[in-house]
C-alpha positions in Angstrom: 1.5 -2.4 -19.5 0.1 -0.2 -22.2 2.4 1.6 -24.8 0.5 4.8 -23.2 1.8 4.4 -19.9 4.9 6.3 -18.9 7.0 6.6 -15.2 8.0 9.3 -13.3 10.4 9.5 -10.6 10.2 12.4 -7.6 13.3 14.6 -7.3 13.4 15.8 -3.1 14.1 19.8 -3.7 13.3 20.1 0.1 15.9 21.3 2.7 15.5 18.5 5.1 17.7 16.1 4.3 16.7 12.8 6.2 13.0 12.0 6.6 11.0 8.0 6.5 13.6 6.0 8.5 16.8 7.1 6.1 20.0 8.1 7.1 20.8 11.8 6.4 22.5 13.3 3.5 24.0 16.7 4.4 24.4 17.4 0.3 21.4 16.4 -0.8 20.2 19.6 -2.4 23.2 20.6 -4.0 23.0 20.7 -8.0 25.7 17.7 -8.0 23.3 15.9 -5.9 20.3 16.4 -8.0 21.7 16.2 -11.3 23.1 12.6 -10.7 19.3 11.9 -9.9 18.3 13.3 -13.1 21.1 11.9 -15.4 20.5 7.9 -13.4 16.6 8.8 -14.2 17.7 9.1 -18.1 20.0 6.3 -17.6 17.8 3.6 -16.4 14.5 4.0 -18.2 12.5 6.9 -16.5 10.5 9.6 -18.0 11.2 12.4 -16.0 10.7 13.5 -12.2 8.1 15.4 -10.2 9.8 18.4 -8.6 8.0 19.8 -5.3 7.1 23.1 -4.1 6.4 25.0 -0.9 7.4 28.2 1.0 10.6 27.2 2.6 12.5 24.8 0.4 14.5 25.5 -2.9 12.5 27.3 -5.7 10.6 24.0 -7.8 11.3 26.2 -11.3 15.0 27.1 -10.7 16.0 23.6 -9.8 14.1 22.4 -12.7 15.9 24.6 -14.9 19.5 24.0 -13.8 18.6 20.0 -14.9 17.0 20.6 -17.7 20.6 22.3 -19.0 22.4 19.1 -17.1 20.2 16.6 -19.4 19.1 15.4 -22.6 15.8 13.9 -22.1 14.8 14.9 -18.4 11.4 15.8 -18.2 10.9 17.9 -14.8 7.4 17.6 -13.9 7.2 21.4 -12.0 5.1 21.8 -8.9 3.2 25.2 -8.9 0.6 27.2 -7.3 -1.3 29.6 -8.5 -0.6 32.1 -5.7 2.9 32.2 -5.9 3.0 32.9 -9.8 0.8 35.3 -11.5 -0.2 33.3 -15.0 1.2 35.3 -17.7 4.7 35.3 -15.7 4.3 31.4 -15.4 2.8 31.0 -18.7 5.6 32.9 -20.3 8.8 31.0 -18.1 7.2 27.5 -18.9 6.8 28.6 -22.6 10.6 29.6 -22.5 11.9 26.6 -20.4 9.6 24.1 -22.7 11.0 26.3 -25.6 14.9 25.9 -24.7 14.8 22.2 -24.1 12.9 21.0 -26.7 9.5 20.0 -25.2 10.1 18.9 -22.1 8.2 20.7 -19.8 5.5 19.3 -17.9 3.6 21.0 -14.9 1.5 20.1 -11.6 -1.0 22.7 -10.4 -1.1 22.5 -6.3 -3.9 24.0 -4.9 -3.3 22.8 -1.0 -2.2 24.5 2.1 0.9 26.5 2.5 3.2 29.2 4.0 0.8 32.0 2.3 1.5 34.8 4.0 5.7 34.2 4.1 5.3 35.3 0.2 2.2 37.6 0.2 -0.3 35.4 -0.8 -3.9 35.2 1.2 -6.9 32.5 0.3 -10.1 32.3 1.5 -12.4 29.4 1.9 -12.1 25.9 0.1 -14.4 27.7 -3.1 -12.2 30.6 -3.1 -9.0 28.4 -3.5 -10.3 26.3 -6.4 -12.0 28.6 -8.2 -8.5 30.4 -8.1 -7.0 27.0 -9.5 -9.6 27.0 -12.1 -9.1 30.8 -13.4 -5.2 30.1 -13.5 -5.5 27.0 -15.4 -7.3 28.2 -18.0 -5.7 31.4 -18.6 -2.2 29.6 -18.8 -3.8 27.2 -21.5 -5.1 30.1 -23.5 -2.0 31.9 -23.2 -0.2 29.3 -24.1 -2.2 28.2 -27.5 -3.6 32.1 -28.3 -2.5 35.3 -29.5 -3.6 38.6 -27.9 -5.3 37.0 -25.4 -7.3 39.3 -22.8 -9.0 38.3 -20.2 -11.0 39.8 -17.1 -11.9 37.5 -14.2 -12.4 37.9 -10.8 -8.6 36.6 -9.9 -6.9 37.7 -12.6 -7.0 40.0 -16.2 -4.4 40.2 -18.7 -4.8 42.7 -21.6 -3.9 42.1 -25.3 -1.2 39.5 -24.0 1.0 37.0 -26.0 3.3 35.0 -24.5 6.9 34.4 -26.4 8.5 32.6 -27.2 5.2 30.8 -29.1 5.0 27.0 -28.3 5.9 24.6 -30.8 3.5 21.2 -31.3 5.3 18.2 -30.8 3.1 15.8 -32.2 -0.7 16.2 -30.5 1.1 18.0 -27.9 0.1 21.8 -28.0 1.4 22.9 -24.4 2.9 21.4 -21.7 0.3 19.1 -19.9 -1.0 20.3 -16.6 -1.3 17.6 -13.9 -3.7 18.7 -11.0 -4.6 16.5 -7.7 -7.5 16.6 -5.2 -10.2 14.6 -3.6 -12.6 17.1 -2.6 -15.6 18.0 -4.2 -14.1 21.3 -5.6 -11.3 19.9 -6.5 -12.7 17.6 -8.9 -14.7 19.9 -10.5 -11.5 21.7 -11.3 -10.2 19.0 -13.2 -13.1 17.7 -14.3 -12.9 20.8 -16.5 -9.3 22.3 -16.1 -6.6 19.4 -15.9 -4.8 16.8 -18.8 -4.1 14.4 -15.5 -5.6 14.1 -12.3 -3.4 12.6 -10.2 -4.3 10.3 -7.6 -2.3 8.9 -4.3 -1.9 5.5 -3.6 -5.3 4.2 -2.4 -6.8 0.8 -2.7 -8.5 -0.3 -6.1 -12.3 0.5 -5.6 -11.9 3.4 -4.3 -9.7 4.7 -7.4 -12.3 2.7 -9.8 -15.2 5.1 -7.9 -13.6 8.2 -8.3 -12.5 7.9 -12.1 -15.8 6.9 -12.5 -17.5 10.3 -11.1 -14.8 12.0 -12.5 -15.2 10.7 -16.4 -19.4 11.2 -15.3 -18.4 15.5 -13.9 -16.8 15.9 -17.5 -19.5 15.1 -19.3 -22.2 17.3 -17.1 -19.7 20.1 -17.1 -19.3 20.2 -20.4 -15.3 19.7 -20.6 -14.1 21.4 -23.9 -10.5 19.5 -23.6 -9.3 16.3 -24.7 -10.2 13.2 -22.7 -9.1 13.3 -19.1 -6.2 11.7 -18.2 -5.4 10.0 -14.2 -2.2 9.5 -12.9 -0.8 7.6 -9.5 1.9 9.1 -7.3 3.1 6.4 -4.5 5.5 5.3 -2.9 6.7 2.0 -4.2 9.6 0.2 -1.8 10.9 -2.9 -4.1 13.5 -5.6 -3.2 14.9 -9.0 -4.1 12.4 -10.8 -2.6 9.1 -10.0 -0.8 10.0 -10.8 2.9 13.1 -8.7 2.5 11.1 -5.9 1.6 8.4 -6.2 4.1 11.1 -6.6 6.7 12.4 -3.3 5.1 9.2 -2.0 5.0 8.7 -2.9 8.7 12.2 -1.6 9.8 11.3 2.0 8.3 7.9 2.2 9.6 9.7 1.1 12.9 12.0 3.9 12.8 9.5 6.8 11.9 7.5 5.6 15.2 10.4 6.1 17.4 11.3 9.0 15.7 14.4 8.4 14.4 13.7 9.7 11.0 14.3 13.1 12.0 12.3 15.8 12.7 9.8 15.0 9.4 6.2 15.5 9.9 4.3 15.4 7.2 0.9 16.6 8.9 1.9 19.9 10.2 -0.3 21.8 7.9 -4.0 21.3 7.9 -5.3 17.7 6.5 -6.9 18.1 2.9 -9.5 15.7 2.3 -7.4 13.2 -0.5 -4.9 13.3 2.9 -7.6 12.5 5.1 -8.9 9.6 3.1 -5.4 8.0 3.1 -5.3 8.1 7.2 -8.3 6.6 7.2 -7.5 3.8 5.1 -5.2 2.4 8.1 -8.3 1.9 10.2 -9.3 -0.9 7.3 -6.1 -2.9 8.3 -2.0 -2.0 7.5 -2.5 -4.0 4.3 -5.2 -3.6 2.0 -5.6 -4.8 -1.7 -2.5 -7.4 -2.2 0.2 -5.3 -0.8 -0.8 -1.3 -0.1 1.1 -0.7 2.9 -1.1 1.8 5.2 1.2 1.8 8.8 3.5 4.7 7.4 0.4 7.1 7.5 0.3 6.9 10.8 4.0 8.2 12.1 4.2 11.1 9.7 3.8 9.9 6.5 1.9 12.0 4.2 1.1 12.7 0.5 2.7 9.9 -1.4 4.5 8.8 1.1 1.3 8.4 3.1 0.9 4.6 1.7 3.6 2.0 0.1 3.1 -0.6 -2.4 5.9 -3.2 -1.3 6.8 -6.4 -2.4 9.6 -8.1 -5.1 9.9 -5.7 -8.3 6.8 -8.6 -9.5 4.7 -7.9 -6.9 4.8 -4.2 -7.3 4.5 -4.5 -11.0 1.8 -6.9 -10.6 -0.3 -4.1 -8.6 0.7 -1.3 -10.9 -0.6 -3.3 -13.6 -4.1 -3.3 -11.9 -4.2 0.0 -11.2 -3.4 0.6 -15.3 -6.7 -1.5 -16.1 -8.2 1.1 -14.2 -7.3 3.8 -16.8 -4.5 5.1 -15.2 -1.3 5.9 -17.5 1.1 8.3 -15.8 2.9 6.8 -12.7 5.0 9.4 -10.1 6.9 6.8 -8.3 9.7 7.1 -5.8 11.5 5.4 -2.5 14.7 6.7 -0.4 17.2 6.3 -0.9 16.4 8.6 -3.8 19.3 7.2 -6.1 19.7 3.9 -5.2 15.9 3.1 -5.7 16.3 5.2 -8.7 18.5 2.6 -10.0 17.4 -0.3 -8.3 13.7 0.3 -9.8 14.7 0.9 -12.7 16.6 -2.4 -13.4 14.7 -4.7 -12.0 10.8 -2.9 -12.0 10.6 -0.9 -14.9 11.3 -3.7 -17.6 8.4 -5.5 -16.2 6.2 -2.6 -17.1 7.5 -1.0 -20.5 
């Protein structure tokens, strides 16, 4: 794999604690919990971790906070959305947290569907939302890299604002780097313009080829006035020994989220987004596309990352990951459950095959 490339982990901040055929852990949201997951992510080769968010689980910033004092090289990757933070406060909390550990800050911009009105938040249409996203993003970068910034737009204004404590460059690094998602047209327009990384879930090949393609081609007629677009993949890898242990494991789980013995997780209650609707679809092609994209889980409740699963030995799911880097991808959000074990496990025997 490229020198570029780096891995991410996902850190479960949610309060269900059993979901995708596993057995239930009634601590696993406590600070002990998480902060092994953080110091075995340090331990055995990772970058950092994704953190979620969502009305109804543990606060994404908090929890990312707490580990970042637990660790020495952690880098929480911090779901947020633009409704539930106003962009000076977030500008100026990521600035302090990226301030007190040194750099490490990194942060995902979600833009889909959630509890709005449990926190006081209300969207309109599709448009409305991302041209929200859009106003956010942009603001945050310019408070993060300018002094006195005001700013009038028709979501937000900030007057004569400077955020401290002032960001630090760590190399070409000005500001924490904002990862964004989405597959509809808006969307990409957004990060066409707006977004370091867009992140992509775990579909075959062409399709990923197509859309980096439009989305290099939307920079250029847009006029993007940032660095070079990044793209990143967030899946679900499940690894093992050998291959036909893991596709019997893979088999087993899938087997246990159609009888519903993975708990009450549903992954579809909300309203599908299009990059979620283009992974159910992909099961109509066949449960296995490319050399080993597992699309069954998508059909009993898996959604978002978990929606498909590249399985195989840790050489068959390096193999793939090294295909979807000659498509220009660099930033990898991986992750399987048991959280820690497969924290471990991955990074012993798949990580040295990529770094």
């Amino acid at each position: 794999m490229s020198s570029r490339s780096e891995f991410l982990w996902y850190i479960p901040n949610d309060i269900k604690s059993g979901h995708r055929g596993d057995v239930a852990d009634p601590d696993h949201n406590s600070l002990d919990t998480l902060t092994s997951q953080a110091e075995a992510l340090e331990q055995h080769g990772w970058k950092g971790a994704l953190i979620g968010t969502g009305w109804g689980r543990p606060d994404t910033f908090t929890i990312a906070t707490a580990l970042v004092a637990r660790t020495t090289t952690f880098e929480p990757l911090i779901a947020v959305r633009p409704g539930y933070w106003r962009p000076a406060n977030f500008a100026s909390s990521a600035a302090t947290l990226d301030h007190l550990s040194g750099g490490r800050v990194r942060v995902n911009v979600v833009s889909g569907p959630d509890a709005l009105a449990a926190y006081g938040d209300q969207e309109g249409d599709q448009a409305h939302r991302y041209a929200r996203t859009k106003e956010f993003m942009r603001l945050v970068r310019r408070l993060w890299t300018e002094e006195n910034v005001t700013f009038t737009g028709e979501y937000f204004q900030v007057a004569a604002s400077t955020v401290a404590p002032r960001l630090a460059p760590v190399g070409d690094r000005r500001h924490p780097r904002l990862y964004f998602g989405g597959a509809s047209e808006a969307a990409e327009r957004v990060a066409a313009t707006e977004a370091d990384v867009q992140l992509f879930w775990g579909e075959p090949l062409d399709g990923l080829r197509q859309r980096i393609d439009r989305l290099k081609s939307l920079s250029k007629a847009l006029d993007r006035d940032l660095p070079p677009l990044e793209f990143g993949l967030r899946i679900t890898t499940l690894v093992r020994d050998t291959t036909e242990q893991a596709w019997a494991d893979a088999e087993a789980k899938v087997a246990k989220m159609a009888e519903g013995a993975a708990g009450s997780w549903q992954d579809h209650r909300h309203g599908i987004a299009v990059g979620q609707r283009r992974l159910l679809d992909l099961a109509r092609k066949g449960d296995v596309l490319d050399d080993n994209l597992y699309t069954a889980p998508g059909k009993f409740g898996g959604g978002g990352a978990g929606t498909t699963w590249l399985v195989g030995s840790a050489e068959d799911v390096a193999r793939s990951l090294r295909k979807y880097e000659e498509l220009g991808i660099t930033q990898f959000v991986l992750s399987d459950t048991p959280y820690l074990s497969e924290i471990k496990r991955q990074g012993h025997q798949l990580l040295p095959l990529l770094t």
